[in-house]
N, C-alpha and C positions, 0 to 999 in steps of 0.2 A: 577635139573629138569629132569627127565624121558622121553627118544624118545617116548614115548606114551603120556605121558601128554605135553611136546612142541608139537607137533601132534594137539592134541585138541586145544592145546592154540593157533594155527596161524590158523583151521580151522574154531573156534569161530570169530577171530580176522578179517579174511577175511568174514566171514559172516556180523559184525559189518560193515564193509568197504565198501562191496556191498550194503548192506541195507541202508545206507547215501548217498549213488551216487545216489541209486533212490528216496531216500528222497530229495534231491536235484532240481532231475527232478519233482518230486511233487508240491512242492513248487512251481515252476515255474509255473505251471502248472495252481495256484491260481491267476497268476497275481504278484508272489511278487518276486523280486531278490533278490535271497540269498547270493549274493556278492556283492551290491550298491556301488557307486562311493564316494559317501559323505557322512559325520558324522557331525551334528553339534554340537559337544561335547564342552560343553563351560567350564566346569572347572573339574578336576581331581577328584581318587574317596575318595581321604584324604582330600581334597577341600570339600568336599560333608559330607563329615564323621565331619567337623570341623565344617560346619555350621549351626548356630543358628536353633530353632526348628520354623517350619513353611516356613522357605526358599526354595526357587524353585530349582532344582538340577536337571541340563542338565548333563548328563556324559556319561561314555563308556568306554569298558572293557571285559573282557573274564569272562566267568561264571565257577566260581568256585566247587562253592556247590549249590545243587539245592534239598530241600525238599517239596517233593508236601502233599497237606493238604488236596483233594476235589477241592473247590471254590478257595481255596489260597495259596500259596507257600511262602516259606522264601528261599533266596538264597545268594551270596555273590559275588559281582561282584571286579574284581579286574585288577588294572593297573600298572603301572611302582610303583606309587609314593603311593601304599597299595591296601585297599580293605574299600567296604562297603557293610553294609548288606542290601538288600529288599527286600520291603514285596508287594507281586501281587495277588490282590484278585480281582476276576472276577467284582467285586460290582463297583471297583472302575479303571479297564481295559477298562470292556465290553466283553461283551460273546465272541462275534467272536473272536476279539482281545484274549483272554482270552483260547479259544479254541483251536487257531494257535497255540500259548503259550506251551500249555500243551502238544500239540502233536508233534510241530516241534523242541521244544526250549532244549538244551541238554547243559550237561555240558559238556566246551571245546569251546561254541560258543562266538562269541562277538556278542556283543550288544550295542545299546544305548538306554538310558533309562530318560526319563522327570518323576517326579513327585516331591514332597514335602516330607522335613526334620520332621520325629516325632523321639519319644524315646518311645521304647518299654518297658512293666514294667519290666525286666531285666535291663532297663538302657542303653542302645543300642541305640548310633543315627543309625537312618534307612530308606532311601526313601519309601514313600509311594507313586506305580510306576503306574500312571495315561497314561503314553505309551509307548510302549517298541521296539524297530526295530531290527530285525537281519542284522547285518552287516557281520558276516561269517562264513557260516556254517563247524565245526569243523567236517572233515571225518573220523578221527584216531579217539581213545578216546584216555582220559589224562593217562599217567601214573596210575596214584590209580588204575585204572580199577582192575586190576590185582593184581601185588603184589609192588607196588612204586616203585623208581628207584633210588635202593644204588647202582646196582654191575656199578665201576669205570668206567671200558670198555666203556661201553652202556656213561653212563654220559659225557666221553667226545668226544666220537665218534655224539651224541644227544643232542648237547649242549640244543640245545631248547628244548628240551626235561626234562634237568636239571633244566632250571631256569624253569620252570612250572613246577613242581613237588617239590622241592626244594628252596624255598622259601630265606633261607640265603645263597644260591649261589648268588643271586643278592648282597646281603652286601659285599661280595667280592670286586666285581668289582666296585662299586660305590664307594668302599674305595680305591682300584686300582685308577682310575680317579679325585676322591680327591686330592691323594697323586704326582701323576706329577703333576695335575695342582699346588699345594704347592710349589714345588720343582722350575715349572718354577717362581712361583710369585716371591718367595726369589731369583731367580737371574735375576729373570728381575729388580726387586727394584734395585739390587745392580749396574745396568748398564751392565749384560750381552747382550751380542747379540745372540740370537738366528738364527742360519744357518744348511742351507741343504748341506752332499755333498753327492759323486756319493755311491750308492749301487751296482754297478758293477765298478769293477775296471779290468785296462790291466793286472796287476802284484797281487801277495796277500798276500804284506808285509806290518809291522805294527805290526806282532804278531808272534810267533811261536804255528800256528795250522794251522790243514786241512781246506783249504777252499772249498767251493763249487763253480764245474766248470762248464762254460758254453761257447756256440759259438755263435760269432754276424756273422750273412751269407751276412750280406752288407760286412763289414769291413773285412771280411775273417778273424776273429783272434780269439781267445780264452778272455775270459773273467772270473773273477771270482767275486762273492759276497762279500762283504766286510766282514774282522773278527775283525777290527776296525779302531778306526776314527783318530788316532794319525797324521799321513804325513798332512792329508790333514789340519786339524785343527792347526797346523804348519805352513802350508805356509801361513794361514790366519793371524796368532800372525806378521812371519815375512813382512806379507803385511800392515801390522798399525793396525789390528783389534785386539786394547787389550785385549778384555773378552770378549770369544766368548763360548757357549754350544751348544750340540749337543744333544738330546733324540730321540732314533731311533733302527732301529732292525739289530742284527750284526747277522752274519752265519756260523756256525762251524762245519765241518763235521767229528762231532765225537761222543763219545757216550753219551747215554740216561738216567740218573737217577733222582733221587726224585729231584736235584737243577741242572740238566741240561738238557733244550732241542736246540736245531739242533739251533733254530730260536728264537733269546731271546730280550730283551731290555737294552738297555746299554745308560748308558749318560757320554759321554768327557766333559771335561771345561776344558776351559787354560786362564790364568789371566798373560799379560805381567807385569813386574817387580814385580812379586809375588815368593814365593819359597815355600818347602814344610808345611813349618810352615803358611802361610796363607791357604793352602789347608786344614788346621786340621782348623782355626778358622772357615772357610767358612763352612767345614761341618757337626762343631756344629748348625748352622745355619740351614742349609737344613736339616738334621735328624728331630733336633729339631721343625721344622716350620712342618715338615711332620708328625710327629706322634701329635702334636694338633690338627691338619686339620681335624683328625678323630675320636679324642679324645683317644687315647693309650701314653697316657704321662707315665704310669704306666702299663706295661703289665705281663702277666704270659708267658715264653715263657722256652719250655725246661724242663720244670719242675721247675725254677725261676722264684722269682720275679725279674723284668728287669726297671730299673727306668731310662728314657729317655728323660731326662730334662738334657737339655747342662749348662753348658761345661763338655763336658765326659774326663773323665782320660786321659793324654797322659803316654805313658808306652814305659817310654826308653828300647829298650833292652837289653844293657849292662849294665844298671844297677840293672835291675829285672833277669839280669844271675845271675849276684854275688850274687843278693838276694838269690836266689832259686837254687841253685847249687854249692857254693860259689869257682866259679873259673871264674877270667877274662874272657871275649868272645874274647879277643884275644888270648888268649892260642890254641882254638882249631877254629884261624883262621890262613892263611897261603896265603896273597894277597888276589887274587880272588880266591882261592881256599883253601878248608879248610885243616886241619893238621889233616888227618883221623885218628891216633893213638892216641891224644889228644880226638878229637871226640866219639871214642870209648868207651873211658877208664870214659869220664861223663856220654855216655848210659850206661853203667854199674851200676856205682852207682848211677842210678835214676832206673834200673831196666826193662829198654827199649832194648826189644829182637832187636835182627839184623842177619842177616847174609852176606858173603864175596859180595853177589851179591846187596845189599842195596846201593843204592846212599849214598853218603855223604848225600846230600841235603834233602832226603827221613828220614835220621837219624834224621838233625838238625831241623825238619819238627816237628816228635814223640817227641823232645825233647821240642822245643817253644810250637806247638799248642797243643801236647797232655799232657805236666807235668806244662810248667808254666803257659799258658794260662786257664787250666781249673780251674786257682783259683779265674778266673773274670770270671762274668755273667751280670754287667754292660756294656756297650760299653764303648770298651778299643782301641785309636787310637796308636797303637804298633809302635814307631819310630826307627831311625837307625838299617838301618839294615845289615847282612853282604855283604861285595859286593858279596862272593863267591854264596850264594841266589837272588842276583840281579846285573847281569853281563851287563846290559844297559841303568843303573843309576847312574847318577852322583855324585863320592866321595863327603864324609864328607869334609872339608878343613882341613889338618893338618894329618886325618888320612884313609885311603885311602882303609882301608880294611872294613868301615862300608860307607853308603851311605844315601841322601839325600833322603828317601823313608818311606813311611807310610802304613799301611792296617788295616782297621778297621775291630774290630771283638763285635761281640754280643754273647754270650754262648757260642762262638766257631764257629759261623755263619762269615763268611768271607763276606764284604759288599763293600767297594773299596777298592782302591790303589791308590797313588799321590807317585809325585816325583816332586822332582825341578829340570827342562827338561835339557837335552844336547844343548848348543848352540854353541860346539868347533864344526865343519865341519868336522877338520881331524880325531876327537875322533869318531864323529857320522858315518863317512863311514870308519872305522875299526870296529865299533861293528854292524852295517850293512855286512860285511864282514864276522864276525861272524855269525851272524843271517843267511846268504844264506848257508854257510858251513852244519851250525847243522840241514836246514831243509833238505842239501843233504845228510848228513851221514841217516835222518830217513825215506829218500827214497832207503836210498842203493846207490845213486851215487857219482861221484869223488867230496868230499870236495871242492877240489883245484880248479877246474873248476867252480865252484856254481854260477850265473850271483847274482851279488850285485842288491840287491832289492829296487828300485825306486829309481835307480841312481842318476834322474832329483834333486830328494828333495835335495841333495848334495849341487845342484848348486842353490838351493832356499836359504839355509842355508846360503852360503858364500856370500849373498849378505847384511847377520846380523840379528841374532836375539835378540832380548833384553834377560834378564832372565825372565825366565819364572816360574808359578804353573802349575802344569798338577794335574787332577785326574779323576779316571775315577770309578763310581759306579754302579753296576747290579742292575738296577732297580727293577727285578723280587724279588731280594733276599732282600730286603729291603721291599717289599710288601709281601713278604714270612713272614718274620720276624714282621710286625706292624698289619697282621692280624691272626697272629699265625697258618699256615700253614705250612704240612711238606714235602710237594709235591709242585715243582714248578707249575705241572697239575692243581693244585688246581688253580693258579691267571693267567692260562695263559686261554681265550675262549679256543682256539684250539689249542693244543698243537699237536703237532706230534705223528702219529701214527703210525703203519703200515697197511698194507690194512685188509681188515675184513677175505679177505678169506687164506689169511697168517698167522694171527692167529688163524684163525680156526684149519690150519692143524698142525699146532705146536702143539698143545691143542694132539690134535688126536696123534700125533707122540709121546708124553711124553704119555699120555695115553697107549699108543700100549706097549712101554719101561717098562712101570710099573708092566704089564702084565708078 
C-alpha cells in the first residue's frame, strides 16, 4: 500500500470514527442508549437457526451482513455458537422502529432481536424480526470495510479483530479447548490429581534454559518464572501424591519461531510405581482420547496422511539403527559420550554433511530424526535412547549407555518426553552438579564454583522416593499438530510480539539496506 493511499485510508477511517461518535450522541439524543445494561437473549443464533418454523426466537449478536431493500432488509446476525439470517421489513417493525433501523443500524453493531422462525424460498430458516434493540454501537467498522484481514502481523497483534473477520480462527481455539479439556478427562478417569505449583520460583532449575528474571521488593530477592514443573511435582510423588499433572504455562527466554514462543503450555505427570513403558501406554491414551474429542482420528498433516488411533508404534532405537544403517548403536556410543570417529564414519555413509565444529549430539540428531525417523509419518514413541543424548536419565539395567527415555514424534513433529525418574539422591545431586556447571560454562563463568540448583530437593529426595513415570508434553504442539497448523501463532490468542513501532523501524531499516 502507497504513503498516498495509507494517507486516504486513515483519513477515511478517522472520518468513519468521528462520524459514529456523533452518531452516538444522536442516538442519545432520541431518548435511546446506545450501550444498555441488559439483553434478554434467551437462546443462541444456531438455537434459532434450528428451530421449527413458526417459533418465537429471542436472541443477539453482532450484525454481520446487512442488505437494505427500501421497506426491508436481509441481514445475518451472528454469535459464538454461528449465525442466523433476518428479514426486517418496516410492515412488520413499524415505521419509527424501522426508520431508527435504517439510519442508525450498521454492520459491526450488536443487537437483540424478537421475532418468528420462517424459511425463505431459498430454503433458509430466518427470523422474521417484529423488534429489534441496539445493544452496542460498533465505532470502528469490521475489517471487510477495506481490504479483510490476512496480513499475519495485524491478526495477531488484533486478535479481535481476527476472530471477526475470520471466521475459522474460532475453530482453532474451540478445538484448543476441546483438546485440554480431553486430555484432563483421560487423567482424571484414571485417578490423576490435578495441582498448582509456584510460577515464580527463588532458583531456575529444572531444565537447562534461560529463564526470565524478576525482583520481589518485599522479600529483597530475585525471582525467576518457571521453565518447568519437574522439582516441584517430585516432592509431591515423594510426599504420597501418586498421580499427580500439571497443565499450565512454562517461560523461556529464548528464541521465537513458527514452534516456539517465550510463554507456551506445557503439562507434567508423574505416576508413582510407574516407569517409562507406562508413560507410552498412558499416552496412547491421551493422544488418542484427544484427536476424538474433535474428530481428527485421521488427519492430513505434512503433506501425509497421519492415522491417530492408538496404540502407536513403539520404535526401539537400537534396533531401527541396525535396521537403517546396519551397524550396532553401540559402536558409535562410548558411556555417556559418544565415540565421535565411529559417529562419523555412519554420517558418512548415509550422506549427512558435518563439519569439526558440529556437536556429536547435533550429528546423531541429522542421523535419528533426519534419515531414520523421516520414514514414519504415523506417531512413532521412539524408545532407549543413548545416555550420551540424555545425561539426566536414568540407565537401561544391564546396559548403561542407552536409557529409560522416550519422545514422541508425528512427521517429525516432536510432542513429549518421558523417562523413568531418578530416585538415587546421590546420582541426582551429581547430575544436578552437572546441570549448575553447563548453565555456568553458557554464561561464561567458573564451572567449579556453579551453586547446585535447588539443593533443598536433595534432601526431599533422601527421605524416599518410590519409582516413578515422568512425562511431560507441549501442549501447543500437539494442538499444532490435530488442527494442522504450522505456526505456533496460529493456536496461541496472543502470542508474543514485539512492539508495533519496533517493527515498524525494522521494516524501514531493511528497507533503507535494500536501497
Amino acid at each position: 500500500m502507497s504513503t498516498e493511499h495509507t494517507q486516504q485510508h486513515n483519513n477515511s477511517l478517522d472520518e468513519i470514527i468521528a462520524r459514529r461518535y456523533a452518531e452516538v450522541e444522536e442516538i442519545r439524543q432520541l431518548g435511546v442508549t446506545p450501550y444498555p445494561n441488559h439483553c434478554d437473549k434467551q437462546i443462541s443464533c444456531q438455537q434459532a437457526k434450528d428451530s421449527p418454523e413458526g417459533a418465537e426466537a429471542v436472541t443477539a449478536g453482532r450484525l454481520m451482513q446487512l442488505r437494505l431493500m427500501g421497506k426491508a432488509a436481509f441481514a445475518h446476525l451472528r454469535d459464538f455458537s454461528g449465525r442466523v439470517q433476518l428479514y426486517i421489513a418496516k410492515d412488520n417493525l413499524g415505521d419509527e422502529p424501522y426508520a431508527f433501523f435504517k439510519k442508525h443500524i450498521a454492520v459491526g453493531d450488536f443487537v437483540s432481536v424478537t421475532g418468528h422462525v420462517f424459511v425463505t424460498k431459498t430454503g433458509e430458516k430466518t427470523i422474521k424480526v417484529t423488534q429489534l434493540t441496539l445493544l452496542s454501537k460498533a465505532i470502528r467498522p469490521m475489517p471487510e470495510k477495506y481490504h479483510g484481514l490476512q496480513d499475519t502481523e495485524v491478526r495477531f497483534r488484533k486478535r479481535h479483530l481476527d476472530l471477526i473477520a475470520n471466521e475459522d480462527v474460532k475453530e482453532i481455539f474451540v478445538k484448543r479447548a476441546k483438546i485440554i479439556s480431553s486430555i484432563r478427562k483421560t487423567l482424571d478417569e484414571k485417578g490423576f490429581l490435578e495441582v498448582d505449583t509456584p510460577i515464580l520460583n527463588p532458583d531456575s532449575g529444572g531444565a537447562i534454559a534461560r529463564p526470565f528474571e524478576t525482583y520481589h521488593n518485599a522479600l529483597k530477592m530475585p525471582l525467576f518464572m518457571r521453565i518447568a514443573l519437574e522439582l516441584y511435582h517430585k516432592r509431591l510423588i515423594i510426599g504420597g501424591m501418586d498421580k499427580i499433572y500439571e497443565i499450565g504455562h512454562m517461560f523461556r527466554n529464548e528464541g521465537i519461531d513458527t514452534t516456539h514462543n517465550p510463554e507456551f503450555t506445557m503439562m507434567e505427570l508423574y505416576q508413582a510405581y510407574g516407569d517409562v513403558n507406562t508413560m507410552a501406554d498412558l499416552f496412547d491414551e491421551i493422544l488418542g482420547n484427544a484427536a476424538k474429542a474433535i474428530g481428527a482420528e485421521k488427519i492430513h498433516f505434512r503433506g501425509y496422511d497421519v492415522d491417530l488411533r492408538p496404540p502407536f508404534k513403539r520404535l526401539y532405537i537400537p534396533v531401527a539403527w541396525k535396521e537403517k544403517f546396519g551397524h550396532d548403536i553401540h559402536e558409535v556410543l562410548n558411556g555417556r559420550h559418544f565415540n565421535r570417529a565411529k559417529l562419523e564414519e555412519v554420517a558418512r555413509e548415509q550422506g549427512v554433511k558435518f563439519g569439526p565444529n558440529d556437536s556429536d549430539s547435533s550429528i546423531f540428531d541429522e542421523l535419528f530424526e533426519g534419515k531414520l525417523l523421516a520414514e514414519y509419518h504415523n506417531p512413532v514413541i521412539a524408545m532407549e535412547y543413548p545416555t550420551a543424548v540424555s545425561p539426566f536419565s536414568k540407565t537401561k539395567p544391564g546396559d548403561p549407555e542407552l536409557v529409560e527415555r522416550f519422545e514422541v514424534f508425528v512427521n517429525g513433529q516432536e510432542l513429549g518426553n518421558a523417562y523413568t525418574e531418578l530416585n538415587d539422591p546421590a546420582d541426582q545431586l551429581q547430575r544436578l552438579k552437572d546441570q549448575a556447571a553447563a548453565k555456568a560454562e553458557a554464561k561464561g563463568e567458573d564451572a567449579n564454583n556453579a551453586d547446585i540448583l535447588d539443593a533443598d530437593y536433595i534432601e526431599a529426595m533422601e527421605s524416599g522416593m518410590p519409582p516413578t513415570g515422568g512425562m511431560g508434553i507441549g501442549i501447543d504442539r500437539i494442538i499444532m499438530m490435530l488442527t494442522g497448523q504450522d505456526s505456533i501463532r496460529e493456536i496461541i490468542l496472543f502470542p508474543t510480539l514485539k512492539k508495533l513501532d519496533e517493527s515498524e523501524n525494522e521494516k524501514k531499516e531493511e528497507e533503507e539496506e535494500k536501497k
